[in-house]
C-alpha positions as CSV (number, residue, x, y, z in Angstrom):
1,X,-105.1,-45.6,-32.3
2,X,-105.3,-45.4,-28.5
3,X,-106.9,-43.1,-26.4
4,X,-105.1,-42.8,-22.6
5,X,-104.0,-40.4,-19.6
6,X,-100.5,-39.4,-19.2
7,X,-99.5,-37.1,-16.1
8,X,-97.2,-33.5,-17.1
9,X,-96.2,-30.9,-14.8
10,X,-99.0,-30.5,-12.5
11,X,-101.4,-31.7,-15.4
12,X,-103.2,-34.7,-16.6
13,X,-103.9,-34.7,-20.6
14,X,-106.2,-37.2,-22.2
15,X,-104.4,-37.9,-25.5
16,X,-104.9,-40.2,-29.0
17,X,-102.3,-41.7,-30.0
18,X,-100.7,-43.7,-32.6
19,X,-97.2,-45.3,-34.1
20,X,-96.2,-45.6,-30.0
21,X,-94.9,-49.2,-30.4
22,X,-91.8,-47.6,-32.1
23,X,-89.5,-46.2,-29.7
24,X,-87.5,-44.7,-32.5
25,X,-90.1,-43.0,-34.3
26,X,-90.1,-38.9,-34.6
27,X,-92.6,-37.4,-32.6
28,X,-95.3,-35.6,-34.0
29,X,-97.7,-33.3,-32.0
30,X,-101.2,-32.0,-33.5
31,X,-102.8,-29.4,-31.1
32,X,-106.2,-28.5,-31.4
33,X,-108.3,-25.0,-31.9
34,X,-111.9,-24.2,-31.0
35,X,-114.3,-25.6,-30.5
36,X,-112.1,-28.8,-31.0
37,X,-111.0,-32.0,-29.3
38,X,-107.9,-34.1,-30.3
39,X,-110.5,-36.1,-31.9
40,X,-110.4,-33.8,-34.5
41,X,-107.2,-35.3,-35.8
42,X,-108.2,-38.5,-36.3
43,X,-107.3,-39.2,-40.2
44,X,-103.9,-37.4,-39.9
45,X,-103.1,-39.6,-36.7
46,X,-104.1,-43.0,-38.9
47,X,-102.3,-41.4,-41.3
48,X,-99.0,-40.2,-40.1
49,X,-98.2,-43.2,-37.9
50,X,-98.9,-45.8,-40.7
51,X,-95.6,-43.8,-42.4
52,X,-93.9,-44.4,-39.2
53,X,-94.3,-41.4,-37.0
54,X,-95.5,-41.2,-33.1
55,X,-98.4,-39.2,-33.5
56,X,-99.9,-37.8,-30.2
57,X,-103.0,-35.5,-30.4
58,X,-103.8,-34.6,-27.3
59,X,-107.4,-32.0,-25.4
60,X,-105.7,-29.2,-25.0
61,X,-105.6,-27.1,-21.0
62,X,-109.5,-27.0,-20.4
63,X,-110.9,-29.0,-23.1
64,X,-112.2,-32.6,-23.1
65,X,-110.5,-35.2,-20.7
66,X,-107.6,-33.0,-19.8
67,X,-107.8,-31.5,-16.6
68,X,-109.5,-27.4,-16.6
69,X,-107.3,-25.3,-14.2
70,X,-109.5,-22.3,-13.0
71,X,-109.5,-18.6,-14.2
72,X,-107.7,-16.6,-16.8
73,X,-103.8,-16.4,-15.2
74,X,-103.9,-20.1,-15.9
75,X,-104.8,-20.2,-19.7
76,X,-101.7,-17.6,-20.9
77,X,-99.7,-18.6,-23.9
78,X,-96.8,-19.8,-21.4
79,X,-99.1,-22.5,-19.5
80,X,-99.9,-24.1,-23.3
81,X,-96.3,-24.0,-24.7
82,X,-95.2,-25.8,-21.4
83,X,-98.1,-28.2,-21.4
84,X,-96.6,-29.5,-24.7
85,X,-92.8,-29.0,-23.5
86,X,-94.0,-31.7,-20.6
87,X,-96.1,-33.8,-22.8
88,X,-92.3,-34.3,-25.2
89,X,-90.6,-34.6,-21.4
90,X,-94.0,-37.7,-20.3
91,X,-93.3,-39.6,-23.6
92,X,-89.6,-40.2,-23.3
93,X,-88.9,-37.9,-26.6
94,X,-86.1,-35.5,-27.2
95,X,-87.7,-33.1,-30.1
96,X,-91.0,-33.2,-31.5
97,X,-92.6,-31.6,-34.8
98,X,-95.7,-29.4,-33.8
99,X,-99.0,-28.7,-36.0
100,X,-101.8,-26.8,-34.7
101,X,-105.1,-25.8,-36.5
102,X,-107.0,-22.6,-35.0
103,X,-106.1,-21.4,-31.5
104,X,-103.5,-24.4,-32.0
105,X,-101.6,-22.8,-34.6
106,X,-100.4,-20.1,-32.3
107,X,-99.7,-22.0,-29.6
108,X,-97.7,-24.0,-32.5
109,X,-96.1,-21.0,-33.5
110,X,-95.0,-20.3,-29.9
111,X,-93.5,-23.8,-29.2
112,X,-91.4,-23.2,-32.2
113,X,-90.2,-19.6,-31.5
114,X,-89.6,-20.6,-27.8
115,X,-87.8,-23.7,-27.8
116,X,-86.4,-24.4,-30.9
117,X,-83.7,-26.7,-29.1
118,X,-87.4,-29.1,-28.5
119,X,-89.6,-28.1,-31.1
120,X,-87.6,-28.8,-34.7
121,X,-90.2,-28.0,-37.4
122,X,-93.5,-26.4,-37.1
123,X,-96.9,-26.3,-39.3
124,X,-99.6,-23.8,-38.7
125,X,-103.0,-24.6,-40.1
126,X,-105.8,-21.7,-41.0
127,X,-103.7,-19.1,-38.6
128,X,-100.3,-17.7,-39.3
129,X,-97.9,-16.6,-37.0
130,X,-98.8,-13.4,-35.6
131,X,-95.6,-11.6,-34.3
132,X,-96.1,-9.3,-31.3
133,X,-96.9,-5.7,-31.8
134,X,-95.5,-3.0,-29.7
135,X,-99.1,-1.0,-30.2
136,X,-100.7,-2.0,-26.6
137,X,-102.8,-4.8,-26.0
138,X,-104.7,-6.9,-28.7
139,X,-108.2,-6.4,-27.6
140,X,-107.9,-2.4,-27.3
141,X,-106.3,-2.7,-31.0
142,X,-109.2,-5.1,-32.3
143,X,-111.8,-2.7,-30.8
144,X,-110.1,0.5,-32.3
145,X,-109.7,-1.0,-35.6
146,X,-113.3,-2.5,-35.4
147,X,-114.5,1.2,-34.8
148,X,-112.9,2.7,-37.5
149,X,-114.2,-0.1,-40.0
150,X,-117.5,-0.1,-39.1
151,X,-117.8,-3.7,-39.0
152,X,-119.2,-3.9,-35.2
153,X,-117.7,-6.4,-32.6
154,X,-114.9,-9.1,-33.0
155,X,-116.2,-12.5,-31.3
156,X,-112.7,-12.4,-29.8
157,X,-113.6,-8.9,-28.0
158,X,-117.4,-10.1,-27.0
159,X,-115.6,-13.6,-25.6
160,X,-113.8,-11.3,-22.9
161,X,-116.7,-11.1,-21.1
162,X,-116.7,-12.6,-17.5
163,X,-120.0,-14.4,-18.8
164,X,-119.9,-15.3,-22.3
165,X,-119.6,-19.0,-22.0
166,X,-122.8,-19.0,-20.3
167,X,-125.1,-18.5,-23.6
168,X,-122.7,-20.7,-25.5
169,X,-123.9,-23.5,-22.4
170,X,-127.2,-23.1,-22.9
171,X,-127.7,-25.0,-25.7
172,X,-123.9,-27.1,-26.4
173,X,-125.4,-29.2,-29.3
174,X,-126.8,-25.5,-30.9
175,X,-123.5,-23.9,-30.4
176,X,-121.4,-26.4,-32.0
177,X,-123.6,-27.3,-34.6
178,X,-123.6,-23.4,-35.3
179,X,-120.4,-22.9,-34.9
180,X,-119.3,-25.6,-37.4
181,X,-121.4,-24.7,-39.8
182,X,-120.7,-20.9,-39.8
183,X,-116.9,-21.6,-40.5
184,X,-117.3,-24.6,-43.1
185,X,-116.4,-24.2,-46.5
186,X,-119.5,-26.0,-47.6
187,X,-121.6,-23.2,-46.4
188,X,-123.2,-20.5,-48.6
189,X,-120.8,-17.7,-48.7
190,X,-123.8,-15.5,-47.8
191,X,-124.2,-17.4,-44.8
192,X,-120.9,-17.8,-43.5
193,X,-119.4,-16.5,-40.3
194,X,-117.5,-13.0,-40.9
195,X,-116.4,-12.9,-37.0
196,X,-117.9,-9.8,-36.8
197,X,-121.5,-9.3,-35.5
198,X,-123.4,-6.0,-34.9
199,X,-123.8,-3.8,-31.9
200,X,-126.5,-5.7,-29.8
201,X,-126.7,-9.3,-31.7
202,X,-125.0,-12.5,-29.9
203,X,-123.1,-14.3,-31.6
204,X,-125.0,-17.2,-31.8
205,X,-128.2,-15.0,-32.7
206,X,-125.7,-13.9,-35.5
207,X,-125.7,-17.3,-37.6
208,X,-128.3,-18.6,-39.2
209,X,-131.1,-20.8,-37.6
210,X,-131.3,-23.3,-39.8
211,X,-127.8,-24.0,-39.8
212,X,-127.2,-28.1,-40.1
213,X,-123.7,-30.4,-40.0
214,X,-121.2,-29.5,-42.1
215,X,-120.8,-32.7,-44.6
216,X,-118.0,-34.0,-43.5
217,X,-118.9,-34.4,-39.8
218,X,-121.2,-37.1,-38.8
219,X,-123.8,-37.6,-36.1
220,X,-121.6,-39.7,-34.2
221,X,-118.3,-37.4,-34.4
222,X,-120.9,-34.7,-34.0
223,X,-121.8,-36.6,-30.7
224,X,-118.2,-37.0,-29.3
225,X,-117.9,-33.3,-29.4
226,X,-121.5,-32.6,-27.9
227,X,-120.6,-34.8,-25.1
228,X,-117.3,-33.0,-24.3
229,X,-118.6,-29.9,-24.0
230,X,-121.9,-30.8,-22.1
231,X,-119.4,-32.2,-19.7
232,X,-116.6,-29.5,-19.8
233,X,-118.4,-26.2,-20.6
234,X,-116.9,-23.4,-22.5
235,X,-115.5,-21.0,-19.6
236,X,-111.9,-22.8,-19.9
237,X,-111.5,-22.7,-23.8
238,X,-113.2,-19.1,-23.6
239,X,-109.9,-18.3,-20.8
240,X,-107.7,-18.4,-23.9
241,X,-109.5,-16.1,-25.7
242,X,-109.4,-13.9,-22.3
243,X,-105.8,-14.1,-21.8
244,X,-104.4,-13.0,-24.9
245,X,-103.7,-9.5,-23.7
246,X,-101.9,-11.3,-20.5
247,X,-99.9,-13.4,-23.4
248,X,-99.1,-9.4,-25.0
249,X,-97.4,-8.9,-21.6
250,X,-95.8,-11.9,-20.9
251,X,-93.9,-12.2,-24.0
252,X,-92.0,-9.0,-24.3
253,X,-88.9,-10.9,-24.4
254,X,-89.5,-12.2,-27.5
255,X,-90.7,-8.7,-29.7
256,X,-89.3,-9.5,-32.9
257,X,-88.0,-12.5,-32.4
258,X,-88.4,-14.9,-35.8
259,X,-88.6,-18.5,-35.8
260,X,-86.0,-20.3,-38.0
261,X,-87.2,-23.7,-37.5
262,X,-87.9,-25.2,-41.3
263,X,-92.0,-24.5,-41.4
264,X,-95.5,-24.9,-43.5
265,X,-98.7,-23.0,-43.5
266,X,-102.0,-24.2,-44.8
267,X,-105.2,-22.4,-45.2
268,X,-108.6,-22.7,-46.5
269,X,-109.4,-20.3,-49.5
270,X,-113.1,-19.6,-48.1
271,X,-111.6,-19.5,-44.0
272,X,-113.5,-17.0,-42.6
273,X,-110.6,-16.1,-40.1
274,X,-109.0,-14.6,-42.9
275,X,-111.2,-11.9,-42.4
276,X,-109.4,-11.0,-39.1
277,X,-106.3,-12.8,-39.2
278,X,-105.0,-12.9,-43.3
279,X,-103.3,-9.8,-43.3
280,X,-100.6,-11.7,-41.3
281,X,-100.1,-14.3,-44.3
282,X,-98.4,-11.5,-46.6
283,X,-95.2,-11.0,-44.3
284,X,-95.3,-14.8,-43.1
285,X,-92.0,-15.0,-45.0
286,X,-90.5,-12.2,-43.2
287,X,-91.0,-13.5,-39.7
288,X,-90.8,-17.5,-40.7
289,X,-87.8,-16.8,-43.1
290,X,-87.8,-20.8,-43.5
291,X,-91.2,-21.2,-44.6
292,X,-90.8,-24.3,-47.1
293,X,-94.7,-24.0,-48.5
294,X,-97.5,-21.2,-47.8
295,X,-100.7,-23.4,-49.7
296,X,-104.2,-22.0,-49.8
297,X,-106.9,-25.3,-50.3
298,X,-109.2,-23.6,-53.1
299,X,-113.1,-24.1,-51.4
300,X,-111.9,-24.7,-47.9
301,X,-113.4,-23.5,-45.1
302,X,-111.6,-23.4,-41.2
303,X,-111.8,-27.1,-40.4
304,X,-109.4,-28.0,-42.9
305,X,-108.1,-30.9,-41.3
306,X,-111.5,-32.3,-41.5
307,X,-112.7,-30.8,-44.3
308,X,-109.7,-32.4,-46.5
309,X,-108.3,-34.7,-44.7
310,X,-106.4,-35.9,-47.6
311,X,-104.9,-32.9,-49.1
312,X,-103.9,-31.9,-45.7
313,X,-102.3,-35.6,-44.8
314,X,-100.5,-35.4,-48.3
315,X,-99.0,-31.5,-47.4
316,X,-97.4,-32.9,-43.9
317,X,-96.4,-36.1,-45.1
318,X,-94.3,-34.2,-47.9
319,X,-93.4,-31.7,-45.2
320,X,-92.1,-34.4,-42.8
321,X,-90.5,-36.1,-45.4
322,X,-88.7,-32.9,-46.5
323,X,-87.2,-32.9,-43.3
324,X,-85.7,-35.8,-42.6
């Protein structure tokens, strides 16, 4: 594995790479969620180019060593499905095979259902598809259903705020290590995140003090991320968050529009964004009518890819394989 710059369309992407000495091999893109860093591929990247793929990770738009274009209008769901159309274009490829975990998931989704002449196959990871709704904009729709549930705020509503990255910069090393822990699968159900917190409590103030690294991260990995963030902040990654009622707007064209592209999903059985986001793995079928395999990893938390970085290496090799 290799870690270097490459220079897209008006954008310069720190990447990790792997299985690049083979011109010929199929091109496999892993895209990151939050709080993540290509980093967070590792195993799958040592894995997938040992069986002969070109396995490119890269920090996504406003994360790690790729460049942080300012304010919201340059974080839509357009901006990230062309940063990867350009990143194919940079490494000389023709078609690529997309996975994203978290935030990357939809962006995965998006690369499928927008170019499916570039993008041939797709895997989401902890987040399906989510088609677009004619209802209005997602964060009036969160806050209504919210209401009516009497479950208090949505992180994803509180993250609109103008400030909000600011107490999440406070302390980067608390946040993360929070933030990992909350999600993990490891956790004590009791103690692990909902994504809902009361009227008045911060997140952060929302998960529990003594929360430690999940088991499967180490100091040093724990570092790498640390570092990033000290460096980088969180008003870019928070920008996606902010934009996805610009994304509701922008991609009118493509109301019910399905992709067709052969396709997996993976998800943790203990994934606290299932809270929020499972009701959209019942009709996956319908809108990802060539869905080869919907698996749920029994004990998993969000950070599946880290979590069981074997079981989810095994699912996309077989996946990949399947398709050629």
């Amino acid at each position: 594995m290799r870690t270097r710059l490459i220079k897209t369309d008006g954008l310069v992407q720190q990447m990790l790479e792997a299985g690049f000495e083979d011109l010929n091999a199929p091109l496999v893109l892993l895209i990151h969620g939050f709080p993540e860093l290509g980093i967070s591929w590792r195993a799958q990247v040592e894995a997938l180019s040992a069986a002969g793929y070109h396995v490119v990770a890269p920090d996504m738009r406003g994360y790690g060593g790729t460049d942080k274009p300012k304010g919201v209008d340059a974080c839509s769901i357009l901006h990230l499905v062309g940063d990867m159309v350009d990143l194919v274009r940079a490494l000389g490829k023709q078609s690529a095979v997309v996975v994203g975990h978290d935030w990357g998931a939809p962006v995965a989704w998006h690369c499928a259902l927008l170019r499916p002449d570039l993008f041939t196959a797709v895997a989401g990871l902890s987040v399906p598809f989510q088609p677009r709704r004619p209802q209005g904009p997602p964060t009036t729709v969160m806050a209504i259903l919210s209401e009516r549930a009497g479950l208090g705020d949505l992180y994803i509503s509180r993250f609109q705020a103008a400030d909000a990255h600011l107490a999440l910069e406070a302390d980067p090393a608390t946040t993360l290590r929070k933030l990992f822990w909350s999600y993990d699968g490891a956790t004590p159900a009791s103690k692990r995140a909902t994504g809902f917190m009361a009227r008045g409590v911060g997140l952060l103030d929302s998960i529990d003090d003594g929360a430690d690294l999940p088991p499967w991260m180490t100091p040093a990995h724990f570092a790498e991320y640390v570092e990033a963030f000290t460096a980088g902040g969180f008003d870019g990654p928070l920008n996606w968050y902010r934009a996805i009622d610009l994304n509701w707007s922008l991609t009118a064209f493509a109301q019910e529009q399905r992709i067709l592209q052969p396709a997996l999903f993976i998800v943790g059985e203990d994934d606290p964004v299932r809270h929020y986001a499972g009701s959209a793995e019942t009709g996956l079928k319908d809108w990802v009518p060539n869905l080869t395999r919907s698996v749920v990893l029994p004990g998993a938390g969000h950070w599946i890819q880290q979590e069981r970085p074997d079981e989810v290496t095994g699912l996309l090799l077989a996946f990949l394989t399947g398709l050629e």
